[in-house]
ZAMARGU-4260 file (C-alpha; in steps of 0.2 Angstrom, whole numbers, plus 5000, padded with zeros to 4 digits):
<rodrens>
0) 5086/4993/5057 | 5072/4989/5068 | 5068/5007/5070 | 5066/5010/5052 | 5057/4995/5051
5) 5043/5002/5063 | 5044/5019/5055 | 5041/5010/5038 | 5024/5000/5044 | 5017/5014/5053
10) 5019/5024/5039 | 5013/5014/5028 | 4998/5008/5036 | 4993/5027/5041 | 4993/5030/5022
15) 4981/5014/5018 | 4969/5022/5033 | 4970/5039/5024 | 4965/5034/5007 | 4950/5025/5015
20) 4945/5040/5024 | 4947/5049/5008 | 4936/5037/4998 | 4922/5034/5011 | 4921/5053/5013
25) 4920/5054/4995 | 4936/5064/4992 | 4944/5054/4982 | 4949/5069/4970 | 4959/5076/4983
30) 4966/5057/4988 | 4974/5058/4970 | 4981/5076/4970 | 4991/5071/4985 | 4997/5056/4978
35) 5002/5063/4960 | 5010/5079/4971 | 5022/5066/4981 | 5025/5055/4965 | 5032/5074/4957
40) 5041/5076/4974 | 5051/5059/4968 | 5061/5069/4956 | 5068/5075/4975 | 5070/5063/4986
45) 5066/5044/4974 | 5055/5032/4978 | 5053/5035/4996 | 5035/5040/4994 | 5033/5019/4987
50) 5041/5013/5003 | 5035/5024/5015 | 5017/5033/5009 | 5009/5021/4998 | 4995/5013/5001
55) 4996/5000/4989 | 5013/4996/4993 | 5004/4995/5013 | 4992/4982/5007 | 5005/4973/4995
60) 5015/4969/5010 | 5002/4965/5022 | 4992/4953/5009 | 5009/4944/5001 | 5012/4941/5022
65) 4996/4931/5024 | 4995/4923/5005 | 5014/4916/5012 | 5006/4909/5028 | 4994/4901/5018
70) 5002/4895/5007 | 4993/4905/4990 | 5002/4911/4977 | 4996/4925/4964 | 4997/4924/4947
75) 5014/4926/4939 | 5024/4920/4924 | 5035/4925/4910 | 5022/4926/4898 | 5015/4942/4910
80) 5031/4950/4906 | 5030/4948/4886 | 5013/4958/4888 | 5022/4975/4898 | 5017/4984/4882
85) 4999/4981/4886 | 5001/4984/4906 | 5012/5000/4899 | 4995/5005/4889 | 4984/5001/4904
90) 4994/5010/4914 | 4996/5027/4905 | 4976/5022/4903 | 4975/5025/4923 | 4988/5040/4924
95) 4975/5050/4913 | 4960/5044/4923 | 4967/5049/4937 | 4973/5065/4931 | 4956/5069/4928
100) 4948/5063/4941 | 4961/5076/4952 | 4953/5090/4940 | 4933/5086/4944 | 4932/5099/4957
105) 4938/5111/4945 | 4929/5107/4929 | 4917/5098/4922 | 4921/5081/4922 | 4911/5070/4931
110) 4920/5052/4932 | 4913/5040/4943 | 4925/5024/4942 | 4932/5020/4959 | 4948/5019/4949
115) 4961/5018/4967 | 4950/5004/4972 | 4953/4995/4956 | 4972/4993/4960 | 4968/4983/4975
120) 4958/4969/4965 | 4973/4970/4953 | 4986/4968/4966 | 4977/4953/4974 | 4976/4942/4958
125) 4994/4947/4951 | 5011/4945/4957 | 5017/4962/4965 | 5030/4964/4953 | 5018/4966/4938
130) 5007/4980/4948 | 5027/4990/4954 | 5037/4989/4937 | 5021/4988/4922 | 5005/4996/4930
135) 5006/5006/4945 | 5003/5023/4938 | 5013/5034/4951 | 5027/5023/4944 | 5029/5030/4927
140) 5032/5046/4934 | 5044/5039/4946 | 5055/5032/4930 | 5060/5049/4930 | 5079/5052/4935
145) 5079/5058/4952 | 5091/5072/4960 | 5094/5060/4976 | 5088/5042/4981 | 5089/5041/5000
150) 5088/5022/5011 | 5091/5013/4995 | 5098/4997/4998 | 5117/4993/4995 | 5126/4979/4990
155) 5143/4977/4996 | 5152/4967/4981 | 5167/4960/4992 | 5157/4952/5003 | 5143/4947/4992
160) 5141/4928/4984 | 5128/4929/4972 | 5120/4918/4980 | 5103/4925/4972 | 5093/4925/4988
165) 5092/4945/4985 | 5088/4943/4968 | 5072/4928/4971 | 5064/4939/4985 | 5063/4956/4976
170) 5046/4960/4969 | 5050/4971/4956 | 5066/4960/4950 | 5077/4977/4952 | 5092/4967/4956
175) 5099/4957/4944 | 5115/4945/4949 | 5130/4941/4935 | 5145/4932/4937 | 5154/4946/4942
180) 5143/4960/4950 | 5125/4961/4956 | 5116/4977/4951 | 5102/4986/4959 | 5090/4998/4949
185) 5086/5015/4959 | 5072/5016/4946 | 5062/4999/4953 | 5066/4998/4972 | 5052/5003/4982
190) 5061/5001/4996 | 5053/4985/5003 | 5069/4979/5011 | 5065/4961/5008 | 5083/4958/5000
195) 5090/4964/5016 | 5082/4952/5025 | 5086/4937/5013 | 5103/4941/5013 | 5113/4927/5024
200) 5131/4937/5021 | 5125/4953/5027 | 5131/4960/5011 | 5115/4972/5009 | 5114/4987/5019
205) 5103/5003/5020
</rodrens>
């Protein structure tokens, strides 16, 4: 566990240098080929590519650290989830910028909006479940069924007492508890692991 632990940060915190390097050396074309080529690759192997190569997922886990130290909450309510049609249409907004942005090098287009950098101001301000399920555009083609999802989280129902501890610490509400199962969606985990550590009955397991 502690292993994969270390493995997850290093990785993740090598990707968050990368796309810096990219972006202060003014490849940031390249930066999102790479980034759309892995989210492809999720048809393969899921959503390792959100818990082990994203960079947003790097700084979402490092700044929700020190907001929680602090004691600073971002913004979050129900009400943000009655607007998913207008984070779905931002967010296929985003996909197409970046689509072209990818294809500068090749054509014509000439885009200058610094659109990567944008998702950090938008990840600061909102909860991290807004950004994973509604606008993270490397997202929306993760929905898409995948042939295998490696080092996704298990729940183990006989030992499990829907407590909800799982359910309150996951940012991207993929698991939902009822009274007689608790569910978790392939299609939002990112692979935080954050229900495995609230878990008190040991009930989760990679």
């Amino acid at each position: 566990m502690r292993a994969r632990r270390v493995i997850q940060w290093i990785t993740l915190i090598l990707s968050l240098a990368v796309l810096f390097v990219f972006v202060r050396t003014k490849r940031e074309p390249l930066a999102i080929t790479i980034m759309l080529l892995l989210s492809l690759g999720s048809l393969f192997y899921g959503k390792l590519f959100c818990g082990y190569l994203c960079p947003f997922h790097a700084y979402d886990k490092m700044l929700g650290m020190l907001l929680e130290r602090v004691g600073v909450k971002r913004l979050d309510s129900k009400r943000l989830d009655s607007m998913r049609a207008v984070f779905y249409i931002i967010s296929f907004s985003i996909l197409a910028i970046l689509v072209m942005k990818a294809m500068m090098p090749y054509t014509k287009i000439k885009l200058q909006i610094p659109i990567l950098m944008l998702a950090f101001v938008f990840l600061t301000l909102f909860a991290p479940r807004i950004w994973h399920r509604y606008v993270c555009p490397f997202g929306l083609i993760m929905r898409l069924p995948a042939i295998a999802r490696p080092l996704m989280p298990k729940i183990i129902s006989s030992s499990c007492k829907r407590c909800k501890s799982c359910e309150k610490v996951c940012p991207t509400n993929a698991i939902k508890i009822e009274k007689d199962k608790t569910y978790l969606s392939g299609t939002h985990c990112i692979l935080c692991y954050r229900c495995e550590d609230a878990c008190k009955y040991d009930s989760i397991e990679i």
